[in-house]
C-alpha positions as CSV (number, residue, x, y, z in Angstrom):
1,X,0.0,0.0,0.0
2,X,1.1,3.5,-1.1
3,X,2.1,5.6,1.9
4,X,-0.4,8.6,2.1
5,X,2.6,11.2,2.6
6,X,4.8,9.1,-0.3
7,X,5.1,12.3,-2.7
8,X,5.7,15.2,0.2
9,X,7.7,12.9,2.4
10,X,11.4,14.2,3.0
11,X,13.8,11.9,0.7
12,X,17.4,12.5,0.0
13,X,17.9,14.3,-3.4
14,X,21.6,12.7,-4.2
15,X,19.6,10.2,-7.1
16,X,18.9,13.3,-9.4
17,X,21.8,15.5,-8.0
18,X,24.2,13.0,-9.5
19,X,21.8,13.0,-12.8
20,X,22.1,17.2,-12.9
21,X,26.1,16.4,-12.7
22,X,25.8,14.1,-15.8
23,X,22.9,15.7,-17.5
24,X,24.8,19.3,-17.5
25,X,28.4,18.2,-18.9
26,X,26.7,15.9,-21.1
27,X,24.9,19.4,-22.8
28,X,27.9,21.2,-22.0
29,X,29.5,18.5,-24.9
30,X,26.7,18.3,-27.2
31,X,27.1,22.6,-27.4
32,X,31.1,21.8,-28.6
33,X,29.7,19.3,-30.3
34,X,27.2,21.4,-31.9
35,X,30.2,24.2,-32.7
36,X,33.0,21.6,-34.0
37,X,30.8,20.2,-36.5
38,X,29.4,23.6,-37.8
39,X,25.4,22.8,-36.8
40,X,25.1,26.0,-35.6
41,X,25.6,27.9,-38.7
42,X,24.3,25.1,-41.2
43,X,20.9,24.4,-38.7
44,X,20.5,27.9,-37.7
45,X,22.4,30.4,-39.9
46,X,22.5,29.8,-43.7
47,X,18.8,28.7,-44.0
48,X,16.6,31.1,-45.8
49,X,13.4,29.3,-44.0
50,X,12.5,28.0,-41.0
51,X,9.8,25.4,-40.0
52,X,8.9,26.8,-36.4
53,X,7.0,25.4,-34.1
54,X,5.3,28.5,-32.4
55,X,4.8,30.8,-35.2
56,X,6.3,34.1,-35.1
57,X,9.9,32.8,-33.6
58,X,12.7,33.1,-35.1
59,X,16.6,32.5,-35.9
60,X,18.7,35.9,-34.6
61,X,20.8,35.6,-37.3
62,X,24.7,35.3,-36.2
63,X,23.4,35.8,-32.6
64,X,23.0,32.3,-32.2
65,X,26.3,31.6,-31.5
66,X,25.7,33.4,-28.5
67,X,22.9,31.7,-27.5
68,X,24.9,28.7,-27.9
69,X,28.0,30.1,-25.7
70,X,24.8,30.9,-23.3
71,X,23.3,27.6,-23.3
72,X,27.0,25.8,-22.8
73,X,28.1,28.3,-19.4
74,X,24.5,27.4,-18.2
75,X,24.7,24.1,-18.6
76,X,28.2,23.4,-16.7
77,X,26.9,26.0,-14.3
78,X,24.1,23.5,-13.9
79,X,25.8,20.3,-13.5
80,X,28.0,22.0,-10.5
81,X,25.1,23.3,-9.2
82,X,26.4,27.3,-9.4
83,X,23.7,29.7,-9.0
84,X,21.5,26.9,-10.1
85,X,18.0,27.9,-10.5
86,X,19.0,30.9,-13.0
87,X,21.3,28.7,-14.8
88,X,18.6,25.8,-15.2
89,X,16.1,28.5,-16.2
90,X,18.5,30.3,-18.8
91,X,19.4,26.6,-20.1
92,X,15.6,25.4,-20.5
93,X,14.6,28.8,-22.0
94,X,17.7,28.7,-24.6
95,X,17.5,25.3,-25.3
96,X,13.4,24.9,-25.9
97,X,14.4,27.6,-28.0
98,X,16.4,26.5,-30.4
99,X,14.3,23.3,-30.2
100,X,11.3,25.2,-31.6
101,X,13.2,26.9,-34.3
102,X,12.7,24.0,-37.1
103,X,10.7,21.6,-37.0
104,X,13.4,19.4,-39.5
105,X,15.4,19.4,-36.4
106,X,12.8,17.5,-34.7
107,X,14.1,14.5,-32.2
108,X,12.6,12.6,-29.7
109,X,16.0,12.8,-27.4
110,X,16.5,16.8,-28.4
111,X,12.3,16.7,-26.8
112,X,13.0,14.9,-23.9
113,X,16.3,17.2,-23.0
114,X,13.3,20.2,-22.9
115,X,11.4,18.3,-20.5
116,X,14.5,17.5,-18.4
117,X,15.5,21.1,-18.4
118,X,12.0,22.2,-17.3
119,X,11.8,19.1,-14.3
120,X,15.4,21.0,-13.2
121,X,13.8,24.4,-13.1
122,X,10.9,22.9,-10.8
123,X,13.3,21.0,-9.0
124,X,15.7,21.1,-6.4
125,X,18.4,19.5,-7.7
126,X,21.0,21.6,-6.3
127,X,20.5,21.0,-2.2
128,X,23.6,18.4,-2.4
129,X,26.1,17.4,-4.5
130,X,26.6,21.4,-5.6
131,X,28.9,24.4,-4.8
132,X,25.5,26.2,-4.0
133,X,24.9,23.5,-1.3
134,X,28.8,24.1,-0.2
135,X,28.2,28.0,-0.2
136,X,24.8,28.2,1.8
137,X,24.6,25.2,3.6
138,X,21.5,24.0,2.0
139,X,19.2,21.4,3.8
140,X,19.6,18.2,2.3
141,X,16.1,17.1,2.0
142,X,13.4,17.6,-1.0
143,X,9.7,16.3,-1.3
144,X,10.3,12.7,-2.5
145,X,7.9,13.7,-5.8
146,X,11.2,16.0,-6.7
147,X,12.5,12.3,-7.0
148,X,10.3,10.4,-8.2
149,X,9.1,13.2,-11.3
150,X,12.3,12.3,-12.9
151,X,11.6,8.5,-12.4
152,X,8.7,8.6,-14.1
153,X,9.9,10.6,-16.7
154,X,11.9,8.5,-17.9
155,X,9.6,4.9,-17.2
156,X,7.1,6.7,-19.9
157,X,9.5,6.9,-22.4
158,X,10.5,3.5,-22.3
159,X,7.0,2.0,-21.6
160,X,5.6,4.1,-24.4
161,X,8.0,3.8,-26.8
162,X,7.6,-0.3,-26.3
163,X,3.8,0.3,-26.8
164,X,4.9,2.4,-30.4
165,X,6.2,-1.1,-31.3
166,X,2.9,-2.8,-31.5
167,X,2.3,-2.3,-34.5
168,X,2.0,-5.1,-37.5
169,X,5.4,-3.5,-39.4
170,X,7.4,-3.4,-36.7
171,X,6.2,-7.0,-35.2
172,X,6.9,-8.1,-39.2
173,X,10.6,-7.0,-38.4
174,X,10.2,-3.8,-40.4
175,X,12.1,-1.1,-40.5
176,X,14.8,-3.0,-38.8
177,X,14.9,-5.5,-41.7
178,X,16.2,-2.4,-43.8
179,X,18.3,-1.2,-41.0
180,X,20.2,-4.2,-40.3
181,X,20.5,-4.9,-44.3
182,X,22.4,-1.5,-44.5
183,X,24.9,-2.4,-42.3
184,X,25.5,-6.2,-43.8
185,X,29.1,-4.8,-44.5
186,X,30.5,-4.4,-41.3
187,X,33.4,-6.9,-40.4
188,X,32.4,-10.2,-39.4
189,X,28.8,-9.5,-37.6
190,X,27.5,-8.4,-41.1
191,X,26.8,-11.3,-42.5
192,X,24.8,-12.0,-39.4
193,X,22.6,-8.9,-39.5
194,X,20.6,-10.2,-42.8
195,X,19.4,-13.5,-41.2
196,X,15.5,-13.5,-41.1
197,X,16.1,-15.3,-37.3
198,X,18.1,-12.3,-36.2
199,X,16.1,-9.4,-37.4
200,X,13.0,-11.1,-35.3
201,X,15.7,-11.3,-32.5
202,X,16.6,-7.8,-32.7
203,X,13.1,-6.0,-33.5
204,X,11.3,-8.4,-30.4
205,X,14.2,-8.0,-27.9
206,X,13.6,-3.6,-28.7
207,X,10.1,-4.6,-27.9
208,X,10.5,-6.0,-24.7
209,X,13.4,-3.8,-24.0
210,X,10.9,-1.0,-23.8
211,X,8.4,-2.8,-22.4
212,X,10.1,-3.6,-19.2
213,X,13.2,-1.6,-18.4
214,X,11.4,0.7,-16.6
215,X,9.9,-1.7,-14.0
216,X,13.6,-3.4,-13.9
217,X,14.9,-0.2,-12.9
218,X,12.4,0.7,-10.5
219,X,13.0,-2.7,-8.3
220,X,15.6,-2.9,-6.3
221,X,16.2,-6.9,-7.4
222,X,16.3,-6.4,-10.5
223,X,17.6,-3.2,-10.7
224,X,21.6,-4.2,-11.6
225,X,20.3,-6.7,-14.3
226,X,18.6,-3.5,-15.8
227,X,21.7,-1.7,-15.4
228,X,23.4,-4.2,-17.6
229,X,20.6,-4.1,-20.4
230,X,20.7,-0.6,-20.4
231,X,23.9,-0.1,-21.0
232,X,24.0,-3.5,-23.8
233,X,21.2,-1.8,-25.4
234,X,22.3,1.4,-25.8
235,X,26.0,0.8,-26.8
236,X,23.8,-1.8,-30.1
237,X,22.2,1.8,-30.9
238,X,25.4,3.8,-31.1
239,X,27.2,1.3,-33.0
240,X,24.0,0.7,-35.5
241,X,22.6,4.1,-35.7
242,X,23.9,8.2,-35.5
243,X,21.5,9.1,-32.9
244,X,24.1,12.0,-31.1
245,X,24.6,12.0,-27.1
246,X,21.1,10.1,-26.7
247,X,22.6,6.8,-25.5
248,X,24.8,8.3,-23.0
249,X,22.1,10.4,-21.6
250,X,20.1,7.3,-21.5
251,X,23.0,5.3,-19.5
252,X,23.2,8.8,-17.0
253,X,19.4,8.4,-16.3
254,X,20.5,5.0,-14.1
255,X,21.2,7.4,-11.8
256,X,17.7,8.8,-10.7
257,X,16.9,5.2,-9.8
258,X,20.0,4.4,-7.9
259,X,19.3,4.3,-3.8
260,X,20.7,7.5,-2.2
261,X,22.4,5.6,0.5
262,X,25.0,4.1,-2.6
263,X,25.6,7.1,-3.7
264,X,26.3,8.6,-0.8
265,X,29.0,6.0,-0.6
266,X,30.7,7.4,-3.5
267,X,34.3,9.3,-1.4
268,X,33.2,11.8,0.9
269,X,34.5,14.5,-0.9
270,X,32.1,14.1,-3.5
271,X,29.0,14.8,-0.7
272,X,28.4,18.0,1.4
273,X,29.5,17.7,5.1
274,X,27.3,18.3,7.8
275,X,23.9,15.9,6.4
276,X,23.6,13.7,9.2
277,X,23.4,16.9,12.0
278,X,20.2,18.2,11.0
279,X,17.4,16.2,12.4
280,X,14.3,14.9,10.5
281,X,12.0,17.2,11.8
282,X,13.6,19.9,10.5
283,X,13.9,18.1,7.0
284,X,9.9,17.5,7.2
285,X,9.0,21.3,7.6
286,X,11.4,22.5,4.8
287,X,10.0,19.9,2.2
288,X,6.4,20.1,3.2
289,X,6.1,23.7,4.3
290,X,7.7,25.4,1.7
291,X,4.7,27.7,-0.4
292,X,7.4,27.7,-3.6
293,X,7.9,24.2,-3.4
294,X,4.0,23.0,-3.1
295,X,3.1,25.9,-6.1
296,X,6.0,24.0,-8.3
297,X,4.5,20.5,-7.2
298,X,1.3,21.4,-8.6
299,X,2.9,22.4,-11.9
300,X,4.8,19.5,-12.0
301,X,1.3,17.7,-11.3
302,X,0.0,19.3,-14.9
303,X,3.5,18.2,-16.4
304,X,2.7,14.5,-15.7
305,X,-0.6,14.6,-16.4
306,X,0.8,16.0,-20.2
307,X,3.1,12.9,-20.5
308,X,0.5,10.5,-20.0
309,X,-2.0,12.1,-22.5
310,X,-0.3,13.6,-25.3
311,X,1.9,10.5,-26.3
312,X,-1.8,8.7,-27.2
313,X,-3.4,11.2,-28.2
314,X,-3.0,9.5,-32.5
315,X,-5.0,6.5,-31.1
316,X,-8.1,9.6,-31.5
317,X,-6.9,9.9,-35.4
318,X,-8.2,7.8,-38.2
319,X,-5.1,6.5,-40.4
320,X,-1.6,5.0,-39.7
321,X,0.3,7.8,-37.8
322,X,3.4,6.9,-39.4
323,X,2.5,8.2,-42.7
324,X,0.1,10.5,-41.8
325,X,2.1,12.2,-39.1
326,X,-0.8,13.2,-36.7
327,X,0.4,12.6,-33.4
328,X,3.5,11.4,-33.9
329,X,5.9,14.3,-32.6
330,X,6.4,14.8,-28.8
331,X,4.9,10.3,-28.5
332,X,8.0,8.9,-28.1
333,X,8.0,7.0,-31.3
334,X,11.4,6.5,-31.5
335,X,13.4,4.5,-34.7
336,X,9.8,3.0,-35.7
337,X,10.0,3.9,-39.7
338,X,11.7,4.4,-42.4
339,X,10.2,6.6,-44.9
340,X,11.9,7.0,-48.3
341,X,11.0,10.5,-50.3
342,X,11.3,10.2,-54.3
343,X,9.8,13.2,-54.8
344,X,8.5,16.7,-53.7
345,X,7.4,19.4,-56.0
346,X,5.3,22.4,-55.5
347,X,3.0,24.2,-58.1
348,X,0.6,27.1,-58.2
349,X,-2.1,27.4,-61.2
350,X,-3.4,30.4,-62.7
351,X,-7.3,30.9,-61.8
352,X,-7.4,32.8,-65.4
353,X,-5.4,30.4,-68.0
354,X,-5.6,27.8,-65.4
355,X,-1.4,27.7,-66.3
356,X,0.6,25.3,-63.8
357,X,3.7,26.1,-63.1
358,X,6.3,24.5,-60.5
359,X,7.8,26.7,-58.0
360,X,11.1,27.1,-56.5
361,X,12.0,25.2,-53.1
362,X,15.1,26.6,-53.1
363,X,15.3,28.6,-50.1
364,X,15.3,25.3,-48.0
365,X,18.6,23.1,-47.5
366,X,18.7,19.3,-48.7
367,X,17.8,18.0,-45.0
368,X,15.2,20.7,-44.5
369,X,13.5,19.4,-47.8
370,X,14.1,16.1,-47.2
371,X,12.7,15.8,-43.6
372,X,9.8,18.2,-45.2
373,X,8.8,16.1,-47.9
374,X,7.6,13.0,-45.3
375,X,5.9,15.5,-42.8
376,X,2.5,16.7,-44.1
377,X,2.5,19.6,-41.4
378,X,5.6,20.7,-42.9
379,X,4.2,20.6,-46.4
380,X,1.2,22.8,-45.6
381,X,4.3,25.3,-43.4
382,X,5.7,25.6,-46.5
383,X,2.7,26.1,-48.8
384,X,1.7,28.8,-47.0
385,X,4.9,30.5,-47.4
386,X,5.4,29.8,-50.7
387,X,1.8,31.4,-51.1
388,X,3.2,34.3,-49.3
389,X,5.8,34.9,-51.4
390,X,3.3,34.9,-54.5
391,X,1.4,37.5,-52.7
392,X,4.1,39.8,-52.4
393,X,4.6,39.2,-56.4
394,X,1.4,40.6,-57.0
395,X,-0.4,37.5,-57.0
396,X,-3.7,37.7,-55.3
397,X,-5.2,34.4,-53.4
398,X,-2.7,32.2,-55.2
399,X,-3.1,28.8,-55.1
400,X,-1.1,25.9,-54.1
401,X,-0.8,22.3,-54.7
402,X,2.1,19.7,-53.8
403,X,2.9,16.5,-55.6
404,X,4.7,14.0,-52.4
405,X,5.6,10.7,-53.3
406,X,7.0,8.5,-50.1
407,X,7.2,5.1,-49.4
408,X,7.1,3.9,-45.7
409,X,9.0,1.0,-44.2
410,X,10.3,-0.3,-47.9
411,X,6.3,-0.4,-49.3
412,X,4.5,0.7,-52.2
413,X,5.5,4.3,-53.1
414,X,2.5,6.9,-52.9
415,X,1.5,10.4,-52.8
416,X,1.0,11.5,-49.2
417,X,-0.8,14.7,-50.3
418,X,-3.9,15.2,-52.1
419,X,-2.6,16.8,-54.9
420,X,-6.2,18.4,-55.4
421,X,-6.5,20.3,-52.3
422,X,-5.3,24.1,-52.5
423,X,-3.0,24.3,-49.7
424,X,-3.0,27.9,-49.3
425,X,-6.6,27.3,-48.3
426,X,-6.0,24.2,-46.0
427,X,-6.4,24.5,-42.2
428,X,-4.2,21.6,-39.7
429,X,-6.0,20.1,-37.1
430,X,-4.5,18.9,-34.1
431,X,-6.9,16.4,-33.0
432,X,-8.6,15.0,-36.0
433,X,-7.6,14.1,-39.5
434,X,-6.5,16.6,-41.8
435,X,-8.6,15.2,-45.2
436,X,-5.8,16.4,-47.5
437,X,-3.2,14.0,-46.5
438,X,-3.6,10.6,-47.3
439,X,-4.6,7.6,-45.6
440,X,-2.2,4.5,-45.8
């Protein structure tokens, strides 16, 4: 039976203090990385068009290597817990921002690094393990939701990106059939990788990877074995697939379900001095009592409540969400298909003459019109630019119509627009299905 003080009881923060420490070098990498390999400037610079999320937002030009130099020095500050609620604010804001920029930079792990930022701001992360908690002598106690918020974080990811994998191309070993075949070269293994047995292998072990890790991290038995999986699993995804710091964040989560009294058998000098001198009363009243900490709780309350919902809201859609798109972004549908683009064109046709002719996508980059051309939502972003830009040629109420071929998980190539509808005119519904795309 659940305890009925469980979430507001004092617990020992040093399982998602050690997770900050990871989490805030590991972003403090990924912004060199970001800067070595010229992302900033290619992603955020040089395009001509963006795919926002929230309309209105925008690139600031060469100013974003700013907000990158920001987003790093908040992040370390973060991890050693330095002035840590501004610098877990100042990262979540700069780094949801950049996140929103283009929606052809979309990523389930780039999404879940929004949500982590935003569970630090609400969070008291910093009360040990921190120079704050060295400078001010913080108490070393938070509600035990503060805990268990980034537990359950994670748990949904896993358990619904297992329940993604129900579906009858993934259980008929595609995409990974595809996958695997793609890397058949690789030194001695590759021969292995095209066997029918070992694509099931691979495909149904994901499955019940998923499906379970989160309760094997969450008991204490079985907590090492998941450890072990964890760790298997996600070193198979770095070596098959270019998925960026995502496996290592993944292996750093371990942490927030570690027991507080291991790590606090890490060398003393890695712990604040002083814990075991306040008493438990005292630990009670500053994690129950405190009116910042109970508003934040009811926030975080809303949060959850979000994570549980949104992630199934496509099972309300008509159609196969992974050609349709609706509902896939921020559901944790991670590496489930494999959509291959042969062509994208758009066209606008004279009401008068009824004269078609093709317009320019020029103004986007390769990847921009790439991940475009498989995402209907994109498609109508673009339309309506592109309709837009007619405007401002004189053009009134143009017209616009796309021709999207696609395949999905190596099938039968077909348009995913209705290459009838005037997209100028076309409206995008969140909740229901959007007639002008096609159903699979």
């Amino acid at each position: 039976m659940i305890r009925r003080d469980f979430l507001t009881e004092p617990a020992d923060p040093a399982p998602i203090a050690l997770f900050r420490i990871f989490f805030g070098f590991l972003m403090g990498i990924e912004v060199l990385r970001y800067w070595a390999y010229g992302r900033i400037e290619r992603y955020y610079i040089e395009p001509e068009f963006l795919f926002p999320f929230v309309e209105g937002i925008g690139s600031v030009g060469e100013g974003m290597y700013l907000v990158f130099v920001l987003m790093g020095v908040s992040a370390v500050f973060l991890a050693i817990g330095f002035h840590y609620r501004a610098a877990s604010i100042v990262f979540f804001i700069l780094y949801t921002y950049t996140f929103l920029l283009d929606k052809a930079q979309y990523n389930n792990h780039y999404y879940l690094i929004c949500l982590l930022g935003f569970l630090f701001v609400m969070t008291d992360s910093h009360r040990t393990l921190s120079v704050d908690a060295w400078r001010r002598n913080l108490a070393c106690r938070v509600p035990a939701w503060q805990v268990h918020v980034f537990r359950l974080q994670f748990c949904i990811v896993f358990l619904y990106a297992g329940i993604a994998k129900l579906n009858p191309d993934w259980l008929a070993g595609e995409p990974v059939r595809s996958w695997l075949a793609a890397k058949s070269h690789y030194f001695a293994i590759g021969p292995l990788l095209v066997k029918e047995w070992f694509v099931y292998l691979y495909a149904y072990a994901g499955l019940v990877f998923d499906l379970c890790i989160g309760f094997m991290l969450l008991w204490p038995p079985t907590r090492s074995i998941g450890l072990v999986l964890l760790i298997g699993f996600n070193f198979l995804n770095k070596w098959f697939y270019n998925i960026g710091i995502f496996p290592y964040l993944t292996v750093a989560a371990f942490a927030v379900f570690m027991d507080a009294s291991t790590i606090r058998s890490i060398p003393h000098r890695w712990s604040e001095s002083g814990i075991g001198r306040r008493t438990a009363s005292l630990f009670r009243v500053l994690a129950r009592r405190r009116s910042g900490s109970r508003a934040r709780g009811y926030v975080v309350l809303v949060f959850v409540l979000l994570q549980l919902l949104v992630p199934l809201r496509h099972f309300l859609i008509p159609g196969n969400v992974s050609w349709t798109d609706e509902g896939h972004n921020f559901s944790w549908r991670m590496k489930l298909r494999d959509k291959s683009v042969r062509e994208i064109r758009f066209f606008t046709k004279d009401p008068h003459s009824g004269r078609i002719r093709e317009l320019s996508t020029e103004d986007l980059t390769r990847r921009q019109k790439m991940k475009m051309a498989a995402r209907p939502h994109m498609i109508l972003q673009y339309a309506r630019h592109l309709a837009e830009r007619l405007r401002q040629e004189g053009i009134d109420s143009p017209a616009i119509y796309a021709r999207a071929l696609v395949s999905l998980n190596s099938g039968e190539t077909r348009p995913l627009i209705d290459q009838s509808v005037n997209l100028a005119e076309a409206e995008y519904k969140l909740f229901g299905h959007n007639d002008w795309i096609t159903l699979y």
